[in-house]
Structures are given as C-alpha cells and as structure tokens.
C-alpha positions as CSV (number, residue, x, y, z in Angstrom):
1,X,28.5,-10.5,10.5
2,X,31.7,-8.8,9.8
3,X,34.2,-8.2,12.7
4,X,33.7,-4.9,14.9
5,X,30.7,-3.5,12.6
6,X,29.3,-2.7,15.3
7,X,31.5,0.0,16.9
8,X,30.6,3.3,14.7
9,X,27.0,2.1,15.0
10,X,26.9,1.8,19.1
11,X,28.4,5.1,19.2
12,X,25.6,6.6,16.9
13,X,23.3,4.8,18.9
14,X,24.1,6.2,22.1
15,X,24.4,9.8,20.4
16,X,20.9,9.6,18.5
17,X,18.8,7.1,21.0
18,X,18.2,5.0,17.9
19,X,19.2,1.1,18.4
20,X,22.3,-0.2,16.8
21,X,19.5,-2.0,13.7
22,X,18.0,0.9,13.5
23,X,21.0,3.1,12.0
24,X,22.2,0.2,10.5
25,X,19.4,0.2,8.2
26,X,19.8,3.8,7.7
27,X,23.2,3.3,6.7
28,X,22.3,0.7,4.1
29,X,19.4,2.9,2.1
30,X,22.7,5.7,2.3
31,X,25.0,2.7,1.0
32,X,22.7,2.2,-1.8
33,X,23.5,5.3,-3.1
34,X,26.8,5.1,-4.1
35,X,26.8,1.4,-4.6
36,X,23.3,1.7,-7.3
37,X,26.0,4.7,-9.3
38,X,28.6,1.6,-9.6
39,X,25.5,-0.8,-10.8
40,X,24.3,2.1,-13.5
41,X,28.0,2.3,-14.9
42,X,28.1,-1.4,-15.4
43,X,28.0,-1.6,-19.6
44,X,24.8,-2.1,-20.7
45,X,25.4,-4.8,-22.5
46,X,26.7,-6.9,-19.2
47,X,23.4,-7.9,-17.4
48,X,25.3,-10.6,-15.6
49,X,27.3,-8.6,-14.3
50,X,24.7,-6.1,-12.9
51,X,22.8,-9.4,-11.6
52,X,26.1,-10.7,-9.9
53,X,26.8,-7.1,-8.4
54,X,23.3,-6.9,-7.1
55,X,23.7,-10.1,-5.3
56,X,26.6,-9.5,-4.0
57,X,25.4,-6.5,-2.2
58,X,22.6,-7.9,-0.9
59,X,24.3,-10.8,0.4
60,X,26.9,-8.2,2.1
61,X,23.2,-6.7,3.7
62,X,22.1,-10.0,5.0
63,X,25.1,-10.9,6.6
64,X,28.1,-8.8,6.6
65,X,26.1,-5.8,8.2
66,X,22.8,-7.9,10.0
67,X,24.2,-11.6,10.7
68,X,20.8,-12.4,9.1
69,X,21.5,-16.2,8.4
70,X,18.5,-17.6,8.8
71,X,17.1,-14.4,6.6
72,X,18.8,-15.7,3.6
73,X,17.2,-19.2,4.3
74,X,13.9,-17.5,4.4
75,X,14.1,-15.3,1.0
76,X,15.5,-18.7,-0.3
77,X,12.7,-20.7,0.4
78,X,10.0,-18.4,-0.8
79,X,11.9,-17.7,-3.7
80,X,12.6,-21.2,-5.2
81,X,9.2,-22.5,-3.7
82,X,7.9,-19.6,-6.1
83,X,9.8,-20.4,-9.0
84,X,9.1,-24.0,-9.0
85,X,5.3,-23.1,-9.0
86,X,5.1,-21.4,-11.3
87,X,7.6,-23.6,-13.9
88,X,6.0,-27.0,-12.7
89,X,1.8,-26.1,-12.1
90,X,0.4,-25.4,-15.4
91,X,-2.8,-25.1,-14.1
92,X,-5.3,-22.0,-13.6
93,X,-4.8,-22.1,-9.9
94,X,-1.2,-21.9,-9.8
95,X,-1.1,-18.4,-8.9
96,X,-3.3,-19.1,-5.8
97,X,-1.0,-22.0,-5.3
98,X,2.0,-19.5,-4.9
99,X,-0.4,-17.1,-3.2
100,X,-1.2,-19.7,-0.1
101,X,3.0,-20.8,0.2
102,X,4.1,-17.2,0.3
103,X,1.2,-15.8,2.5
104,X,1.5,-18.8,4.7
105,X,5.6,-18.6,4.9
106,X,5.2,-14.8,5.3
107,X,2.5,-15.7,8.2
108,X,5.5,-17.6,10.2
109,X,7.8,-14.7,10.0
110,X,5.3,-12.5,11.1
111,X,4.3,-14.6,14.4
112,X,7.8,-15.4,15.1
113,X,8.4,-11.5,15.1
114,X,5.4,-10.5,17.1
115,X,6.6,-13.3,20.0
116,X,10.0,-12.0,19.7
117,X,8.5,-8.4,20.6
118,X,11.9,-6.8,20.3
119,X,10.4,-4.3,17.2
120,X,13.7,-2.6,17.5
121,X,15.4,-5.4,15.8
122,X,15.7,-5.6,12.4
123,X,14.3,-8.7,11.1
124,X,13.6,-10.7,7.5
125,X,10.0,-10.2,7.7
126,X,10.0,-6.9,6.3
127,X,11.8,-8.0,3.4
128,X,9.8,-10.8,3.0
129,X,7.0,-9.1,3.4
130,X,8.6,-6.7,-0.4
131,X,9.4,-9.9,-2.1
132,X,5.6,-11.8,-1.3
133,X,4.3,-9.0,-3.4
134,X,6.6,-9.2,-6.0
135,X,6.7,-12.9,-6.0
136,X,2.6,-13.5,-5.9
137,X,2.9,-11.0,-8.7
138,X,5.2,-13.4,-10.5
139,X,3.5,-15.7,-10.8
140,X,0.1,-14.3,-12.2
141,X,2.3,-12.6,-14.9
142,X,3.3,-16.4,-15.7
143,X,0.3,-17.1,-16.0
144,X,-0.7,-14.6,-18.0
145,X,1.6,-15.6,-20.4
146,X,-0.2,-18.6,-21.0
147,X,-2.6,-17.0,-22.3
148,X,-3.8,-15.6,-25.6
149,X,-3.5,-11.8,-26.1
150,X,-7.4,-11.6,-26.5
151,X,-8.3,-12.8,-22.7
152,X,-5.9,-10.4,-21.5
153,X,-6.5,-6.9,-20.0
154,X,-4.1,-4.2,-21.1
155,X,-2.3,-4.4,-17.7
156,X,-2.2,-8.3,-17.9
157,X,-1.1,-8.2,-21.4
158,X,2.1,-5.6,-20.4
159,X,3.1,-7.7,-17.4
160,X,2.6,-10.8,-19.0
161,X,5.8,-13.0,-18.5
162,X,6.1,-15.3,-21.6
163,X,9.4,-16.8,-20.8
164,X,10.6,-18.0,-17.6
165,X,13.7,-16.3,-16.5
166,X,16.7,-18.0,-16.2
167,X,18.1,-18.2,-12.5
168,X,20.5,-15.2,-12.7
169,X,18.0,-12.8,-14.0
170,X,15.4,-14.1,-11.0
171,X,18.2,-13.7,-8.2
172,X,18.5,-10.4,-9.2
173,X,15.2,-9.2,-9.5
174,X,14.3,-11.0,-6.0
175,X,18.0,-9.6,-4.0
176,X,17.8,-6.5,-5.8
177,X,19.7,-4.2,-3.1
178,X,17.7,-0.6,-3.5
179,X,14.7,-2.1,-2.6
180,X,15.5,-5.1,-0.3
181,X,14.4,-4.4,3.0
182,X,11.6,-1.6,2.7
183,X,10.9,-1.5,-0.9
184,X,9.4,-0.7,-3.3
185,X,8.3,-3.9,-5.0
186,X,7.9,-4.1,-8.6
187,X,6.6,-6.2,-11.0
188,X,9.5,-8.6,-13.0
189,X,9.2,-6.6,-16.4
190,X,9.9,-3.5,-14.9
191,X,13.1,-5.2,-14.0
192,X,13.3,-7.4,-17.2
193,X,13.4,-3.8,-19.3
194,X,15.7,-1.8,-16.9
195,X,18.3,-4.6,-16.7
196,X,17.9,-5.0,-20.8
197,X,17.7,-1.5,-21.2
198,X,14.7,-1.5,-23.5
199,X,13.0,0.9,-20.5
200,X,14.9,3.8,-21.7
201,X,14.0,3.3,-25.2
202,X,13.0,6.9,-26.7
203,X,9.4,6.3,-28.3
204,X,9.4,7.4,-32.3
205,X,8.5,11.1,-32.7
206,X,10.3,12.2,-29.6
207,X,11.9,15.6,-30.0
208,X,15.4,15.0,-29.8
209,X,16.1,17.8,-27.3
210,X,13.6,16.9,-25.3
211,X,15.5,12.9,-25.3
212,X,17.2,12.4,-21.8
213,X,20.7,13.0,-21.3
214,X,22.8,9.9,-20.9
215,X,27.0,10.0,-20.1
216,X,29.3,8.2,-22.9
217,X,27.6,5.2,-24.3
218,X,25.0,4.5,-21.4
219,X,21.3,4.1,-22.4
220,X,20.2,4.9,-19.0
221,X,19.8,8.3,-18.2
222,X,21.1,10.8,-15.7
223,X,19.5,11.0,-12.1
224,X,21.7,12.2,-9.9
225,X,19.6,15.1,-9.3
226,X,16.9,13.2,-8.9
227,X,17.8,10.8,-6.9
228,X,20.3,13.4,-4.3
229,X,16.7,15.3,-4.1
230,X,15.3,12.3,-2.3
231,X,18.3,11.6,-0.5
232,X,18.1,15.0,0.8
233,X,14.3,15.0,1.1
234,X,14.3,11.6,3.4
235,X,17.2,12.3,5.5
236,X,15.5,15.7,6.6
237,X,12.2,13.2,6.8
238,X,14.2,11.0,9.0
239,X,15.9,13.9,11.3
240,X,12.1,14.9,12.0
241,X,11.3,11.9,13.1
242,X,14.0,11.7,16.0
243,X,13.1,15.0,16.5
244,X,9.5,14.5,17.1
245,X,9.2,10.5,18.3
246,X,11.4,11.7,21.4
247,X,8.5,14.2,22.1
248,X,5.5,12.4,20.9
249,X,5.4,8.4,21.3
250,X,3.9,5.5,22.9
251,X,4.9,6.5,26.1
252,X,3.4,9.7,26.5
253,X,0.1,8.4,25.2
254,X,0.2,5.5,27.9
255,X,1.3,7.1,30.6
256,X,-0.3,8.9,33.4
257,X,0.7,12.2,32.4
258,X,-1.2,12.3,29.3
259,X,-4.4,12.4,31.4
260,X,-3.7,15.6,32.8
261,X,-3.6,17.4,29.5
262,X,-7.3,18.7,28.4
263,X,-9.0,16.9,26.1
264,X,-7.8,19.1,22.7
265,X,-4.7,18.7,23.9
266,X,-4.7,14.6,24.0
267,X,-6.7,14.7,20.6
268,X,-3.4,17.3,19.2
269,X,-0.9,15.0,20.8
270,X,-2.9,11.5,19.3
271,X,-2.0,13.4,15.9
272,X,1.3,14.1,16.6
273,X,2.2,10.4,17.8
274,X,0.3,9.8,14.4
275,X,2.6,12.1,12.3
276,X,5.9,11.1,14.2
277,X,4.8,7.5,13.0
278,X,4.6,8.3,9.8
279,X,8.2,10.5,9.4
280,X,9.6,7.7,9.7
281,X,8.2,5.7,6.6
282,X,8.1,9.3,4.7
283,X,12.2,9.0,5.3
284,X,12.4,5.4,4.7
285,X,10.4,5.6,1.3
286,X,12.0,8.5,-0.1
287,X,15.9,7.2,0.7
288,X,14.5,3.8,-1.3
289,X,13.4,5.3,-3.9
290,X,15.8,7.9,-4.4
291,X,18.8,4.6,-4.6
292,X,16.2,3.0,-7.6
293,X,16.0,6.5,-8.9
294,X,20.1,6.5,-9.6
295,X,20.2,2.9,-10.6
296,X,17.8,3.9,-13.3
297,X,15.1,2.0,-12.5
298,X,12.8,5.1,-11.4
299,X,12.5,5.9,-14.6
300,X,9.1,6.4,-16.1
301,X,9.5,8.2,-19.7
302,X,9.2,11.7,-20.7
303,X,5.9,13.5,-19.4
304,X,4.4,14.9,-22.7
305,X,3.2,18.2,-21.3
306,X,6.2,19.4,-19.8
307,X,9.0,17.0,-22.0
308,X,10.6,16.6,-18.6
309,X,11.8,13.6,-17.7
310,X,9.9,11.7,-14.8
311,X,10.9,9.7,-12.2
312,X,8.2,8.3,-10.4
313,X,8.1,4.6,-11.2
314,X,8.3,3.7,-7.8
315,X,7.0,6.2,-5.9
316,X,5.4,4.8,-2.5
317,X,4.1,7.6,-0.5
318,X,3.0,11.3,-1.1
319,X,3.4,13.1,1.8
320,X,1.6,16.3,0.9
321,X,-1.2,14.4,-0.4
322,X,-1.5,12.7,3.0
323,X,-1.3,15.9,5.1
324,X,-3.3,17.9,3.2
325,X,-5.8,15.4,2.3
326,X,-9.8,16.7,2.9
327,X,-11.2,12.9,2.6
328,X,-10.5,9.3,3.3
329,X,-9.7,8.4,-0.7
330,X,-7.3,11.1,-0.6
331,X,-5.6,9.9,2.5
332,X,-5.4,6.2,1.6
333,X,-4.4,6.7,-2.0
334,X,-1.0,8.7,-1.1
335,X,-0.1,5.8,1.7
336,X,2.0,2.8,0.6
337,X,1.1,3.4,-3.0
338,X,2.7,-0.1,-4.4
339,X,1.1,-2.0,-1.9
340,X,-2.4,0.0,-3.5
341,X,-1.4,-1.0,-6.7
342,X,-0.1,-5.1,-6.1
343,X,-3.8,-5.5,-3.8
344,X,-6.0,-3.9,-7.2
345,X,-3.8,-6.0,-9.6
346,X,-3.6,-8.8,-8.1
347,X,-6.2,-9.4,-5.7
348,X,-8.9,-7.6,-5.7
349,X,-9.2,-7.6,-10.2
350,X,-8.5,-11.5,-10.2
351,X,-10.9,-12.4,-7.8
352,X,-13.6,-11.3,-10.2
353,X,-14.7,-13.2,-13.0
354,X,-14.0,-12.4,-16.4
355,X,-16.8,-9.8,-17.9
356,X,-18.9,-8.8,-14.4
357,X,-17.5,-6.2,-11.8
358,X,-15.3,-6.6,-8.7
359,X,-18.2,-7.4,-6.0
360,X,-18.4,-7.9,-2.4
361,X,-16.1,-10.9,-2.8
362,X,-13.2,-9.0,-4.4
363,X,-13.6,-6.2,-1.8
364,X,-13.5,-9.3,1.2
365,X,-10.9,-10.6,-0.5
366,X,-8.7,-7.9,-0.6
367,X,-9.5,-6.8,2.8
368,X,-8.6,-10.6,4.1
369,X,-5.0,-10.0,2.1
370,X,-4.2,-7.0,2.9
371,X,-5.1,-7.6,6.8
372,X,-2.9,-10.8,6.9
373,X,-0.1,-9.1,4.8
374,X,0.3,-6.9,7.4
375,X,0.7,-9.4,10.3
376,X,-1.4,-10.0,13.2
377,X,-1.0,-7.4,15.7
378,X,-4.5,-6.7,17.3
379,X,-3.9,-3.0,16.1
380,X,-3.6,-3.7,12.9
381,X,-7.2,-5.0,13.1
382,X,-8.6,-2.4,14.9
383,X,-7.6,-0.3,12.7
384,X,-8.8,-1.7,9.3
385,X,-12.3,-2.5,10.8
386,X,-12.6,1.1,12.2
387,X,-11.4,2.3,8.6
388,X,-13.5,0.3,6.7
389,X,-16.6,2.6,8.4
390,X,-14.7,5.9,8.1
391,X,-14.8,5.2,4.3
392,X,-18.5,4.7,4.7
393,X,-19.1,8.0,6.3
394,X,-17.0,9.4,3.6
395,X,-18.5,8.4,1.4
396,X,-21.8,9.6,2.4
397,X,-20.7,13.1,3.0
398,X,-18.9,13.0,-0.6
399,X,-22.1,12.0,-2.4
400,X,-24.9,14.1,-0.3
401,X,-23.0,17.1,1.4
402,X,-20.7,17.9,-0.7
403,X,-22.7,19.0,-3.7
404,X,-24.7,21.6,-1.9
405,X,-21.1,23.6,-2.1
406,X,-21.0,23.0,-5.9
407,X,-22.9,24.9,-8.9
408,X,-25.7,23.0,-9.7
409,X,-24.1,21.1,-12.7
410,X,-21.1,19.7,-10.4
411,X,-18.7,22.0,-12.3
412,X,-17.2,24.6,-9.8
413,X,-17.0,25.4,-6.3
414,X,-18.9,27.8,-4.6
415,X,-18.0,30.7,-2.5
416,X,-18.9,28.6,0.8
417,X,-16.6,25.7,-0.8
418,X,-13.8,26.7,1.4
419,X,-15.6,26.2,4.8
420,X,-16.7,22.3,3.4
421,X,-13.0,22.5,2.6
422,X,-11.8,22.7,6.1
423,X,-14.2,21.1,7.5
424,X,-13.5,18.0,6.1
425,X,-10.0,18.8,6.1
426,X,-10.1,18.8,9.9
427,X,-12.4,15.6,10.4
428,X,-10.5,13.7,8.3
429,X,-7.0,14.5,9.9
430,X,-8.7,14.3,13.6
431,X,-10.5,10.4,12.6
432,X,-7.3,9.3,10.9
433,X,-5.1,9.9,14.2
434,X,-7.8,8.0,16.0
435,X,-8.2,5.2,13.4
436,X,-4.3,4.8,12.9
437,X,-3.3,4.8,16.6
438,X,-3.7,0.9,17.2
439,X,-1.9,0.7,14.2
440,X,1.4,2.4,15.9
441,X,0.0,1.0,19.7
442,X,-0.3,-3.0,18.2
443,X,-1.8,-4.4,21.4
444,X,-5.2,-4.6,22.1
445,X,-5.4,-3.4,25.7
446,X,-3.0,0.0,24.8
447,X,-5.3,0.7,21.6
448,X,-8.6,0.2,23.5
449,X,-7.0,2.7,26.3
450,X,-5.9,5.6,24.4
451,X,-9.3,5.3,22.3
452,X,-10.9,5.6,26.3
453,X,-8.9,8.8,27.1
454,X,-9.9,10.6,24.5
455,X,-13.4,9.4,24.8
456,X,-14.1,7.1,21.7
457,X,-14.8,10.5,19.6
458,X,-14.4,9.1,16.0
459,X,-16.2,5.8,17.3
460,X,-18.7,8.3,18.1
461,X,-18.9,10.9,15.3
462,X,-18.8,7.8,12.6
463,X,-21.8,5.8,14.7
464,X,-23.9,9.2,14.7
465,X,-22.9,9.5,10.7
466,X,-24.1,6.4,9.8
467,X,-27.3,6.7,12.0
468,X,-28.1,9.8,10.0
469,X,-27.3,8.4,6.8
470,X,-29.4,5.6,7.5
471,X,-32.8,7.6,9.2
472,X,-35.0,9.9,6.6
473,X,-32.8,12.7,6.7
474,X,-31.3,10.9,3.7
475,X,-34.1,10.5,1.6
476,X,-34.5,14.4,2.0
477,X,-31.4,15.6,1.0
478,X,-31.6,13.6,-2.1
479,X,-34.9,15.9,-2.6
480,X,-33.3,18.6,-1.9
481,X,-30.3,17.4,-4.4
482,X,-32.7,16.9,-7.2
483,X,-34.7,20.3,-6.4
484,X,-31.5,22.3,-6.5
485,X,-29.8,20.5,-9.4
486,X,-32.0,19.3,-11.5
487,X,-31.7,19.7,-14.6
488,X,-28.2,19.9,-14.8
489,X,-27.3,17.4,-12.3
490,X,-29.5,14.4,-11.1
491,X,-28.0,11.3,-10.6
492,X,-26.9,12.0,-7.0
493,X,-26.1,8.7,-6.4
494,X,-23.1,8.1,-8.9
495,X,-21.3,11.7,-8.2
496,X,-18.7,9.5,-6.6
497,X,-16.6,6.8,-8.4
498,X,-15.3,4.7,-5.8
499,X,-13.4,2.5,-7.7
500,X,-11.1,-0.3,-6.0
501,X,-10.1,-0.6,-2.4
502,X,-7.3,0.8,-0.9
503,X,-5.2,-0.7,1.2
504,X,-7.7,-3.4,0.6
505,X,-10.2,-1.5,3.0
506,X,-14.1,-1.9,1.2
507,X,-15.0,1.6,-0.1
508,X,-18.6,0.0,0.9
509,X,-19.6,-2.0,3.1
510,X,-22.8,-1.4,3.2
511,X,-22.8,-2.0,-0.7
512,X,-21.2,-5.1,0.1
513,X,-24.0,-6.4,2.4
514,X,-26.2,-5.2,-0.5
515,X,-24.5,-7.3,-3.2
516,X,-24.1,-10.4,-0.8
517,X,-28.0,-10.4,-0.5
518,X,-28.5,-10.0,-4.5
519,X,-26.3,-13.2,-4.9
520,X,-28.3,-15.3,-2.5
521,X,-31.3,-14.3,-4.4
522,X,-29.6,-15.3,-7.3
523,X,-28.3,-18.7,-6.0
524,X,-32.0,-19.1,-5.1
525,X,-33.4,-18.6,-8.5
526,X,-30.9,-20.4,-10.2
527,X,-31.5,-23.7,-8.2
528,X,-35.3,-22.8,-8.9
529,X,-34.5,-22.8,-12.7
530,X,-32.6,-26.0,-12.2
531,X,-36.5,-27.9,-10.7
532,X,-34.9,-27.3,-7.3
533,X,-36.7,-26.7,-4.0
534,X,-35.4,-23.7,-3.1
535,X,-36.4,-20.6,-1.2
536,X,-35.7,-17.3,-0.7
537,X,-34.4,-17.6,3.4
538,X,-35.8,-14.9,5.6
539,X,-34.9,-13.7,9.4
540,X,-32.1,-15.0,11.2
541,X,-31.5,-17.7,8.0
542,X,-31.1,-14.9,5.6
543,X,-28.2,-12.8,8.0
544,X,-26.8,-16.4,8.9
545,X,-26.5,-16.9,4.6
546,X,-24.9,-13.3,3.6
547,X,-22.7,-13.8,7.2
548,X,-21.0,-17.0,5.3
549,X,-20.7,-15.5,1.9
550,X,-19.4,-12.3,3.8
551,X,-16.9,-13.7,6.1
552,X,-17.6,-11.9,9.2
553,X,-20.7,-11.0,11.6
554,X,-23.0,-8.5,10.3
C-alpha cells in the first residue's frame, strides 16, 4: 500500500461514518472515470497498450490503494488454473473441470471471509466472485469452439472462442479495472471486439447521420454523456444510502426498540432496511457501469426504432423495474442482471441435453450454483428456499387470478385491472422485504428473529397460497376460466411462460417434483425394455427415489 493513503480516507471516514475500505472503494469506481477516458484515447490500433494500461491500474487497485497481496495471488491462481484447463483438457468435461477449481477456490474465499466477519473490510472475494463468472464462461466458449457450427446454438455459436488468447489479451480481460471489484462480468468476445474495435463496426445500410459520433480518428464512440449520467445517477444512489442505512439497518431491526413500534410499522421499517440494502448496490452498479460506458465497452449498437445509440451492454440492475415491480419475475429479472444471464447461459442451458428442455435437473442445478456462488451465510439460504415458494405462489396467482382482470381473449386489461394492479404490487414489495431480510441479516439466529417479530406473515400468506392452490378451489377456477373465456382463450394452463430461473431460484418446484417422478417412471420402463426386473417404487421408496434425483427433502 502506498505511504499515507490512508489520511484523506480516515478523515472522510470520520465525516461520513463509512470505514476507511468502504470510501476507498468509492474512490476507485470515481478513479475509473478519468482513468477508462485515458484507456479510450489509447490509438486504436495499440491493444497492447490498452492491455498494459489496464493492468497497471488494476495492479495500482490491489495494492497501492488495498495492500491486497494475497488478492493478487488469489485472481492469479484462478486465472492461470483457468487458462491451463481450458488449453490442456480437450475433453467434453473440461468446462465442468474449470467449473469445480473456480467454484471450489471461490468457496475458500468465501469461508475465510465469513470467519473473518469484519464485512466492512474490503476483500478479494468479491472480485473473485466477477472473474469465476467470467472465467467458467471461458471456458465453455472454448469449448464451443471445438465444435462444429451445426451443434451450436446462436448464443454458443457468437461466444464461441476459436482461438486461445495470447497472455496479454487474457490479463486484460481478467484485470480489466471498470469492472474489477463489483462488476459487471462479461463474456471474452465482448472484450475481444471492444479492445479490436470490431464492436463499433457500423452494420451496412446504416444511415450515416444516424452513425455514432467518434473524436479524430477513434472508432469508439462518444459517451461522456452517458457515462457522467451514471456517475451522477449512482453517486445520488450512494448519498441515499448513507442517508437512509443510518436510519434503517441491522440494528434497529435487532434491537429492543423495534418491538415497540406496531406491527405496520415493523413490516414499513423491514422494507426500508430492505431498500437501504439495496441503494447501495443501485450506487455501486450504476458508477461500474458508467466507467465501462466511457471506456467504450457499454456499447451495444444503434437501437433501430429510435437510431439512438445504446448503451446498455452491461447493465446489471434496473432500479425502477425493481421498485415498481407487481410480481416475483419482475422483481428477480431487474436484480443482478449478469449474474441472470451467466446462471441461463452457462448453467442452467448446458445442463440439459442437446434437443429436450431444461428439466428439474437444470433448475437444481442452477439453484445449487447460484446458492454456493453466493457464499454460505445461513441468510443466504433462507432466503433462496423461502424465494423459491414465493415464485410458486406467483405463479399461481399469474396463471388463475390474473386473467379474471383480462378480456376474455387475454388482450387488454379491464377496468378492475388496476385494483389486481396494486394488489399485487403491494404483496410483492411486502414478501420481498420479508424474503430478502436474511439476506442483509446473514445469521441464522438474527433472520429467524426478525421473521418472529413480525410474525412469520409471508411464511404465512405463501403456506395458505399454496394450500389453496393445492385444495378444489383450483380445479374451479379453471372452470370458471374456461366458462368465461372460452372460446377465445382456453389453455389456462400455459398463459404464463416461465422460462429459465432467475437468480437460479426454480420458477417451479412443484413442476420439478412433477418431472423428477416422470423420470423415475422412465428409468423404470427403460430397464423393463432392457429384460430387467424393475418396478415402479411406491410409498416411502418412491419420495426416497425423486428425494435423490432432487437433491433435497421433499
């Protein structure tokens, strides 16, 4: 660490309450600014100079401003252990290989942290925890291009990686300084065409006035704009938070004053702790982002309805989409929208064989990821399990409620639309700040408390959700469906397209239980085909069976 650092930052701390790492890491997403303007007005034609400069910077990161040593020995091993898999294993099961070493390296971060329990401190775990993604995601795009165009699905076939890259190229992409310690992670192409410049290639047919503006000889666009928008927009993001963590945090939510506030007011306050929480990663995101924004890798093409340039690449979060959102899909898919995207690429479609659809085992699988990504707080698991049934009730209410507040043909709302509207609204922002308060609590004993003082309600509202989904009263309203929508709309049933988790939560799991028993059955009549002895198992044998292929207790 560089001599007296330290001084302007135990000042701020003292004026702000933040800890010294804290507004050091602050300081570097505000760094990145300036320092990604330098990287853009590096000629286009020197990449190894941008690569060099990158490095350089991060290295100043690591240790000049965090003394993070041992950091640099951690991104080193997971890096070259990545690199050497996927060079040295030409096998199918290499990317699993490089899965299990960066999962289970990331795993020893993440324990070391939690034993540490000084969260203040600013650690290499998140940073490790940007580059496993982008690493794991390495090395399937190696593989992929091993393969022949034909086995390839569109995504596979652009991310493919044909050629290895040479070492340079990889350090950059792995240190790259915008993203470093909070993201967002990217796929190597994405890099691979911003550092080449072929990403800001106009496509043929473009209007020329409607062809981004670039300075002198620079292929890379403007995005100053841009990218001061979402410096602005995170630093007010990040003033909120301080603002509203001193008045709503873990403290007040464990303490005994807390009890003496009526029940509405400890649910409001639960949603507040929730929404402090999450100021903080809108600020973090959105300064990120905004630094890969002026650098020039945000850059996603020209929208062809509006000929405006977009700059959304790397977008992580949608914070209006989060507030505002009226279900659990809507929530979910706004949150940590990279993460969303590496768990469907790279998890949860690879798990699936080629030509059937992503099954209960893609779902576990990406739940299991996901989970472990994470780290192993008890929270954390609370919190997933807990989600996985809010989807379920969701879900329901999507597919038999909802339509009754439709025209019959599904089309448009009706004039009672808005009252679903806020209904839903308000159940899903009340069961989120319930779901997601182990998540910002970690321990097991402080989640399980706070869930007791405000009474288990979403516990309770999702257990008497299911128990009506699951009793008669769910046979009639699909009668009552069909009556009032038939002919125009009768296939009640499929009015919902879940599609793949997020977050790696199951959309399903009662689907999933569903699809574990078909494959037993099918196990079963396969062996019987095969002049086996087999039988369907029944009772206790039959939940032990779909238990084992599930991966938990049902």
């Amino acid at each position: 660490m560089l001599p007296y650092i330290d001084i302007p930052f135990e000042y701020g701390a003292g004026a702000t309450g933040a800890s010294i790492d804290e507004l050091k890491l602050i300081s570097s997403f505000l760094l990145s600014y300036p320092l990604a303007g330098l990287l853009k007005r590096i000629p286009d034609s020197k990449a190894y100079q941008k690569n060099l400069f990158i490095i350089a910077v991060s290295l100043f990161y690591l240790v000049g401003l965090f003394d993070l040593w041992s950091g640099i020995r951690t991104l080193l091993i997971s890096s070259v252990g990545a690199y050497v898999i996927a060079a040295y294993i030409e096998s199918p099961f290499m990317p699993w290989i490089g899965f299990v070493f960066l999962m289970g390296h990331m795993s020893v971060s993440h324990v070391y942290r939690q034993f540490a329990a000084s969260p203040e401190k600013v650690d290499i775990t998140g940073a490790q925890m940007v580059l496993v993604m982008k690493l794991t995601a390495f090395c399937w795009n190696v593989q992929d291009g091993r393969l022949p165009d034909k086995d390839l699905a569109d995504v596979q076939r652009e991310r493919a990686i044909r050629q290895l890259p040479d070492l340079l190229d990889y350090a950059g992409y792995v240190l790259f300084f915008p993203a470093l310690f909070a993201g967002p992670a990217f796929d190597y192409v994405d890099y691979r065409s911003w550092i080449e410049t072929s990403m800001f290639t106009i496509p043929p047919g473009t209007d020329p006035s409607q062809a981004p503006r670039t300075r002198k000889k620079r292929k890379i666009p403007r995005s100053g704009t841009p990218a001061a928008m979402k410096a602005i927009t995170g630093l007010a993001w990040i003033f909120l938070f301080l603002k509203f963590s001193a008045w709503y945090n873990i403290d007040l939510v464990l303490g005994a004053q807390y009890m003496q506030y009526s029940f509405l007011r400890r649910v409001w306050i639960l949603e507040m702790l929730g929404f402090s929480t999450r100021l903080k990663y809108y600020g973090v995101w959105s300064l990120t982002e905004g630094a890969c924004i002026l650098s020039g890798l945000g850059y996603k093409g020209i929208d062809p309805k509006t000929g405006r340039v977009q700059w959304n690449r790397l977008q992580n979060v949608n914070p209006w989409g989060i507030e505002s959102a009226q279900n659990s899909r809507a929530y979910l898919e706004n949150w940590n929208m990279n993460t969303n995207a590496w768990l469907r690429n790279y998890m949860y479609l690879r798990v699936t064989p080629k030509g059937k659809k992503p099954g209960f085992r893609a779902s576990l699988a990406t739940f299991v990821t996901s989970a472990f990504w994470h780290g192993f707080y008890p929270g954390y698991y609370l919190s997933f399990v807990l989600a996985a049934f809010v989807q379920t009730t969701a879900k329901n209410a999507r597919r038999y409620i909802r339509p009754f507040f439709l025209t019959p043909d599904g089309q448009r709302p009706t004039p009672a639309k808005r009252y679903y509207d806020l209904a839903t609204y308000l159940a899903t922002q009340s069961v989120f700040c319930f779901t997601t308060a182990p998540f910002v609590l970690l321990t097991f004993s402080g989640s399980l408390l706070v869930w007791a003082r405000v009474y288990f309600y979403a516990v309770l509202m999702i257990a008497a959700s299911m128990a009506f989904f699951a009793s008669p009263a769910k046979d009639w309203l699909v009668r009552e469906l069909d009556k009032r929508n038939h002919p125009a709309l009768t296939k009640t049933r499929s009015q919902e397209t879940l599609g793949s988790p997020l977050l790696g939560l199951p959309n399903d799991p009662g689907r999933d239980v569903d699809e574990a028993v078909r494959e037993v059955r099918e196990e079963v009549e396969t062996r019987r085909r095969r002049g086996g002895s087999a039988t369907m198992p029944k009772g206790e044998e039959l939940k032990e069976r779909v238990e084992a292929k599930l991966g938990r207790e049902l």
